[in-house]
N, C-alpha and C positions, 0 to 999 in steps of 0.2 A: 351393768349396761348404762344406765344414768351418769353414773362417774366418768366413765369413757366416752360419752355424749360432753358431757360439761367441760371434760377437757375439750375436748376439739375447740368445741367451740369458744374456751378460753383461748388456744391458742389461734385461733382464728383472729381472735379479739385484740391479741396480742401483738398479730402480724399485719393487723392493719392499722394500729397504732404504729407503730414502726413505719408502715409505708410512709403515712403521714408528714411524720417527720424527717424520711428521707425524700418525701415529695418539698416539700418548704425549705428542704436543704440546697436541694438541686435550683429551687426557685430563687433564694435566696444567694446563691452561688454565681448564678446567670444573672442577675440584676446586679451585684457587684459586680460583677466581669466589664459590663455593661458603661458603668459606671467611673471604673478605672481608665476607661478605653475611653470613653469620653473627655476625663481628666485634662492630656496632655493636647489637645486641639484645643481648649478650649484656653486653659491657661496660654496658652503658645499666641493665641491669635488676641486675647483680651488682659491675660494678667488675673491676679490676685480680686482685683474687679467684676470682672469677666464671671470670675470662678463665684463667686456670690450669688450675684444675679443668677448664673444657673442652677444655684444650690437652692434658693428662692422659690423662683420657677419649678424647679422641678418637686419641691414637698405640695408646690399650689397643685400643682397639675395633678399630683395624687388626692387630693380633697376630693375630687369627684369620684373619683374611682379608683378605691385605695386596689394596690397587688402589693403581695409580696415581694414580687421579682422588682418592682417600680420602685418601692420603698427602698430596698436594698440599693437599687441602681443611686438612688439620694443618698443615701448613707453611704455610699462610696464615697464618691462625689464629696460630698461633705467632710469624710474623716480623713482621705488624701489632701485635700485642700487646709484641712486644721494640722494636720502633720508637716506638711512642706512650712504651713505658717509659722509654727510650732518652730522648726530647726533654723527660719533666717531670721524669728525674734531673738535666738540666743542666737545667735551671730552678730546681732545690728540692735538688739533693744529695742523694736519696732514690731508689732503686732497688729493685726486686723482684729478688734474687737468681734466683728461677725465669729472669725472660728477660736476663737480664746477658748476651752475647756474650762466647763463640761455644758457649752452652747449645743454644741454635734450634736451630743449624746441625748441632750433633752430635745431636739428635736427628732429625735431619730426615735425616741418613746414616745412622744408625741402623734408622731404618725403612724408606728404601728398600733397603738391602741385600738383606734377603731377596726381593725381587724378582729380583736376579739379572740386570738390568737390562746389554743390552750398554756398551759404551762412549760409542756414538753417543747411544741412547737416556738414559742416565745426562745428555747432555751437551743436549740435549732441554728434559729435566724441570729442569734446575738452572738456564739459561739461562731459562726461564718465572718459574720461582719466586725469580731473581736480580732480577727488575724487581721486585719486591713491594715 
């Protein structure tokens, strides 16, 4: 009886870890999307410049009140702009020191730290925002 008690509620335990990380998946998901979609208005109307400054702005903005989904939306942002950087510096020899690798990536740990984010969850969010 205890045994089949214990499961349960191992599996309970189990399925709500799970959720977890399909919740910070989803969250993570939607702040990328977020973030992509903001990408080409923003380059389009400012440039390579443009693209900074909101990369900037938008880790400040999460200082106050980190999200997942917010974070991500930066990290988008961020590593679409270090990738487009990335392919016209081999084209032309000319780079923005802002997105040079591995700038992104250390701000992009940077700000999910204070989240505080378990391991799973850490593994989540970076696993989403590693496809970008």
């Amino acid at each position: 009886m205890k045994l089949a008690a214990i499961s349960v509620a191992l599996g309970i335990a189990f399925a709500a870890t799970a959720a977890v990380a399909s919740d910070i998946k989803a969250q993570t998901e939607a702040g990328a999307g977020k973030g992509l979609n903001k990408y080409m208005d923003i380059y389009s109307q400012t440039g390579m410049a443009g693209l900074e400054d909101a990369v900037t702005e938008c880790y400040h903005g999460q200082q106050k009140t980190q999200t997942v989904e917010g974070i991500a939306e930066c990290a988008a942002l961020d590593f679409r702009a270090s990738g487009e950087d990335a392919a016209f510096a081999a084209r032309t020899g000319l780079q923005v020191g802002f997105f040079k690798a591995p700038k992104p990536m250390k701000r992009v740990k940077a700000a999910v730290k204070p989240l505080k984010l378990s391991a799973e969850d850490q593994k989540a969010f970076f696993e989403v925002i590693g496809r970008l």
